[in-house]
N, C-alpha and C positions, 0 to 999 in steps of 0.2 A: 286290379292287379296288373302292373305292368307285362309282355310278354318276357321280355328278358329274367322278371322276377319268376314266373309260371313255368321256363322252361327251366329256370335250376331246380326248382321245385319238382318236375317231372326227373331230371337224371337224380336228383337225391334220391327218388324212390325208385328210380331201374336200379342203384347200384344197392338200395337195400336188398330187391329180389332176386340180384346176381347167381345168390349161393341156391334158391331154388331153379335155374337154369331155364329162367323167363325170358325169353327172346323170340318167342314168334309173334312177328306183326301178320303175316296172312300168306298168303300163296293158291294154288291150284292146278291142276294138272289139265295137260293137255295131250295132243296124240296128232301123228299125219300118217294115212294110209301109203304103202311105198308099194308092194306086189305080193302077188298072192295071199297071202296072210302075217306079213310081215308090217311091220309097222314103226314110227321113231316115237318115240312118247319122250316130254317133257313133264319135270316136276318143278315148276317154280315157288322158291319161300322166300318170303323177305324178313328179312334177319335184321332187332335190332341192333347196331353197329356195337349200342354201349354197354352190353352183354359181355360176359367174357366169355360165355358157350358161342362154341363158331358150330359152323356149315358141320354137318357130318358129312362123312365121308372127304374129310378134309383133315391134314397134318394138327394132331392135336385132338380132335374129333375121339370119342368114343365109341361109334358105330358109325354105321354105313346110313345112307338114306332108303329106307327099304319101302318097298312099293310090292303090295301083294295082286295078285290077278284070281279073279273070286267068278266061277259062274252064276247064270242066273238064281241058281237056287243059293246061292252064299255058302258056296263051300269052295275053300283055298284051292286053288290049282298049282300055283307056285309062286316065289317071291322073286325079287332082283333089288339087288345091293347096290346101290347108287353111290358112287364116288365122283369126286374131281369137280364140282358145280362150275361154271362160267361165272366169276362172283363180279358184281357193277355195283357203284355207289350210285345214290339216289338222293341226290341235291334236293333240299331245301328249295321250293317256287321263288324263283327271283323277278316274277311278272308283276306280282302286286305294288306297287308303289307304298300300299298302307301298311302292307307286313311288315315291319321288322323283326328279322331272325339273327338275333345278338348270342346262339346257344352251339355247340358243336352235336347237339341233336338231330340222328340221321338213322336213315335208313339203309342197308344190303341187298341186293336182290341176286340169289342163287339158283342157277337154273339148271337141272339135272337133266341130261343127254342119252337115252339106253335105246337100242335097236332091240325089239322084240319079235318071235313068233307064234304066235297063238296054236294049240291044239288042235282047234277046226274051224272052217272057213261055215260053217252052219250054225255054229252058237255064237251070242251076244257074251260079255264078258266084262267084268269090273274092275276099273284098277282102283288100288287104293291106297292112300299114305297116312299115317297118324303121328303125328307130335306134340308134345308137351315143352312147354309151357307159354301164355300168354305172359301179355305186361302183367305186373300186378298192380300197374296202375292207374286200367281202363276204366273207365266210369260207369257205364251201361251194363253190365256183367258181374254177376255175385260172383263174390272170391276166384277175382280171375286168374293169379297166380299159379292156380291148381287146375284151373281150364286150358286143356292141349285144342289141338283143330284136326280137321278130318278134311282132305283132299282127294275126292272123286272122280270117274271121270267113267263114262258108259261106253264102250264102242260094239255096237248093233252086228248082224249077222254079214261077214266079209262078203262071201257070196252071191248079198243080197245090195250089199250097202259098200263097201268098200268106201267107208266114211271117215273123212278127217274133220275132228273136231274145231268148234271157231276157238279165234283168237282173241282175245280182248284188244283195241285198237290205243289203248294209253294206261298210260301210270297214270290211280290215282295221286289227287295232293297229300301233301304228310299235315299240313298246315291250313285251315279255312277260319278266317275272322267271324267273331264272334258279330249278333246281331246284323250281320251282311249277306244279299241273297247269294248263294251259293249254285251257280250253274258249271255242270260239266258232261263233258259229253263219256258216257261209262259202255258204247256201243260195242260190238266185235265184229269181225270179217271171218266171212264163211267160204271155203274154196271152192266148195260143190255147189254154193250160189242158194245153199237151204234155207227158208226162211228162219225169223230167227225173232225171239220174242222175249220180253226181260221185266223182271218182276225183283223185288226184294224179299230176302232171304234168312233165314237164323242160320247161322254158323252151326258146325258139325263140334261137337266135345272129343275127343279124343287122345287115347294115355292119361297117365298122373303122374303125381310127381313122386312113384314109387318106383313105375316102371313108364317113365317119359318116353321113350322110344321102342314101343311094339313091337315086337318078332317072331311070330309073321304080326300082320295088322290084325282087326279085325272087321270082318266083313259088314255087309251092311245088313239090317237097317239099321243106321246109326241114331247116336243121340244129338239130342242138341244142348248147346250152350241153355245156360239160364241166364233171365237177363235180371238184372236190378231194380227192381220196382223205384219210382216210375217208369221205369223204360221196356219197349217191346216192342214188337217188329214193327208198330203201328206208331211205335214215338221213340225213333232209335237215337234221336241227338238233343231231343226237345225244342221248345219252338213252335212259332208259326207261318209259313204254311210247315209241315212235319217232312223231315225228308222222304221224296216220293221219288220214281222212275218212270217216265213215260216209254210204256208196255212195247214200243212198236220201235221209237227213235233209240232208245237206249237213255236219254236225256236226264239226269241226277238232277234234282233241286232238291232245295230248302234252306230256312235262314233259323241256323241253333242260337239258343240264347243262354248258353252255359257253357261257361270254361270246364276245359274235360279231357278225356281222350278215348272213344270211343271208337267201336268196331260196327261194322254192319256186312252183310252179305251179300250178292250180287248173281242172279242167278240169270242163266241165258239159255234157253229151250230150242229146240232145235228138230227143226219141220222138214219132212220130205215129201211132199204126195199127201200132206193132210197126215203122217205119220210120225210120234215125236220118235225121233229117233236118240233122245239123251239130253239130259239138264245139268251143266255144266257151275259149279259154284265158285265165285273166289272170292273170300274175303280179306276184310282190309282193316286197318286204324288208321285216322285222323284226330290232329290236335285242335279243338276248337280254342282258340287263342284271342284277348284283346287284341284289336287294331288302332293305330292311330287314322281311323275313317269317322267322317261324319255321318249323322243317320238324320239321312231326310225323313221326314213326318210333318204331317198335313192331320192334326183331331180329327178322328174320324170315331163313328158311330155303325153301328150295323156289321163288322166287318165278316167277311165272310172267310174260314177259315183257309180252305183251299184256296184263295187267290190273295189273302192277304190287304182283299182292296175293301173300304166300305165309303160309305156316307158320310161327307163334310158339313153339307147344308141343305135344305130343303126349301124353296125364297116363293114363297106365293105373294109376295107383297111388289116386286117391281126386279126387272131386269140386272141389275146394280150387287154383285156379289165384293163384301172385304175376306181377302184373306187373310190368315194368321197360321205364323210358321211355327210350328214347334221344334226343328231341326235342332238336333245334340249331338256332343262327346266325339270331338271335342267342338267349339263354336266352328260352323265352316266357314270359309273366306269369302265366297259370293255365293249366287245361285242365278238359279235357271228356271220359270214358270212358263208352263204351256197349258192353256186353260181348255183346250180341248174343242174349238170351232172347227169342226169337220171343211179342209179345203182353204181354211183361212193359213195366213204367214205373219197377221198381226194380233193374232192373239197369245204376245210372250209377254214376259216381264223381268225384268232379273232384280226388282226390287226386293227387299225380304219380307216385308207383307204387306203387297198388291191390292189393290181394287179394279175391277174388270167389270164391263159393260158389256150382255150378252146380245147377241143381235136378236135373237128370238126365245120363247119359251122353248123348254125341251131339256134331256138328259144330255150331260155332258162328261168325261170323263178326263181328270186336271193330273196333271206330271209334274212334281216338283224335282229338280232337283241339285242335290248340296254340295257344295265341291269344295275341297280341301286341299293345301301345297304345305307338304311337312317342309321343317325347315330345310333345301337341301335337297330336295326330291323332287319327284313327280306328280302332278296333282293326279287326286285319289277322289273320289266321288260316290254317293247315293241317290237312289231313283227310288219316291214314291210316288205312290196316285192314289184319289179318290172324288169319287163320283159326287158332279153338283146338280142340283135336280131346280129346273126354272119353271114355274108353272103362272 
């Protein structure tokens, strides 16, 4: 399927789910400590554009964007009705050379502004926001339509902590190519300098599409989203390696291999003194979409799931390795071989299947790869490897 074909096909069904007022792609809240017990908190939601439900607390709007504040034991302290968002459009990635975005499919990002003061400077306290409704055209999530989301946010004892919560440091993408590895940096910035540690997460359920906008909210502990068999927090895009988060840098991979639109969660923990002081969530959608990219592949045997890399050949008969390319979709234009001689600068080839002479027995690990110039553009490219073993 073309992407141009997939993305009409994607607004055909937003404007089917229109009339159930499906438009949240994800959001989260956040908070900056200011004096004494006073505090500015953010609510940001990203809004899809192609919705005719706008922002609440916006001209048009039928409520406010209401945010409840819940003690530790989950009972309402009180609300705030959030008006007037800061509203920014959210372009479509223009980096990729293989993407093409032929669709007016887009995203809003609304960011709610309220100066608060908390009851007492010795309790912890929870804010909280719920809305209904998702796409109903997300792939990974049973009847998502009817699935709202839950935005969090914990801020620890004033007194003690005087804690402003981190930031997420980027927007993710709306858009990531299909069968292509997928690296982004999903990190945040913390002011108080607290450690900060990042895991994947299920999304919070929240409201229906009875009562899509809660008044007050409801406290925690919350539900979660259901996901769509096969999908779960352990195979949220499908694919191999499965989208993962490195625990420490913040670091997103994985390479989905299903056209889709899918949501996943992002959770970032937050350390003081070996003390969490609060687990911050924010979720997201991405379009897993054809690209016009090639996909480098080297047959391979063994592969191991988490790194995506295995076994080409195994040569106990003499030094002298042929390769053979399987690179596809569409044919790439030339390539690139690095056979993997530790310290050497002639061991390339840019043939499309090489034969190589190794200087000694031993494991080696081979880098192919495949590079493409759409007609008109930028050349677009693929990187695989896999291990050639000389005995």
């Amino acid at each position: 399927m073309h992407v141009k074909k997939l993305l009409s096909a994607v607004i055909v069904l937003l404007s089917f789910t229109m009339a159930h007022a499906t438009h949240i792609v994800g959001g989260y809240i956040s908070y900056r400590f200011i004096s004494g017990t006073t505090y500015e908190i953010k609510l940001t939601i990203y809004r899809d554009c192609n919705s005719t439900t706008p922002f609440d607390g916006t001209p048009g709007a039928t409520t406010s964007a209401i945010v409840g504040l819940f003690d530790t034991n989950g009972n309402l302290i009180t609300t705030y009705p959030l008006t007037d968002p800061l509203i920014t459009s959210i372009d479509p990635p223009n980096d990729n050379p293989c993407l093409q975005i032929t669709s007016p499919a887009c995203v809003e990002q609304g960011v709610y502004t309220e100066i608060i003061t908390l009851p007492s400077g010795t309790a912890g306290y929870t804010l909280v926001h719920e809305r209904c409704c998702r796409n109903g055209t997300i792939t990974n999530v049973f009847d998502p339509g009817s699935e709202g989301a839950v935005y969090s946010a914990a801020i620890p004892p004033t007194n003690t902590y005087q804690n402003t919560s981190p930031v997420f440091n980027n927007q993710p993408p709306l858009f990531i190519c299909l069968n292509s590895p997928l690296v982004f940096n999903y990190s945040a910035t913390d002011a108080d300098g607290d450690v900060l540690t990042y895991s994947l997460c299920t999304p919070y359920s929240g409201g229906n599409t009875t009562n899509p906008a809660p008044d007050p909210p409801v406290g925690p502990p919350f539900n979660n989203i259901n996901w769509q068999s096969p999908y779960s927090l352990n195979n949220l895009l499908g694919g191999t390696p499965a989208l993962a988060i490195d625990n420490t840098t913040g670091v997103l991979t994985a390479k989905p291999n299903t056209v889709g639109q899918f949501v996943f969660g992002v959770c970032v923990s937050e350390y003081r003194n070996g003390a969490l002081l609060g687990t911050y969530l924010r979720d997201y959608q991405v379009n897993v979409t054809e690209c016009n990219i090639p996909i480098a592949s080297i047959p391979s045997f063994a592969i191991n799931p988490n790194t995506g890399i295995g076994t080409y050949v195994v040569n106990c008969t003499n030094l002298n390795i042929d390769f053979i390319n399987a690179s596809y979709n569409p044919p790439p234009s030339y390539y690139h071989w690095d056979f993997g001689v530790a310290g050497a600068t002639n061991d390339t080839s840019n043939l499309t299947n090489p034969s190589f002479t190794y200087p000694d027995s031993g494991s080696y690990l081979v880098t192919l790869i495949a590079y493409k110039t759409p007609s008109g553009g930028q050349t677009c490219q693929d990187t695989t490897r896999a291990y050639v073993y000389v005995y």
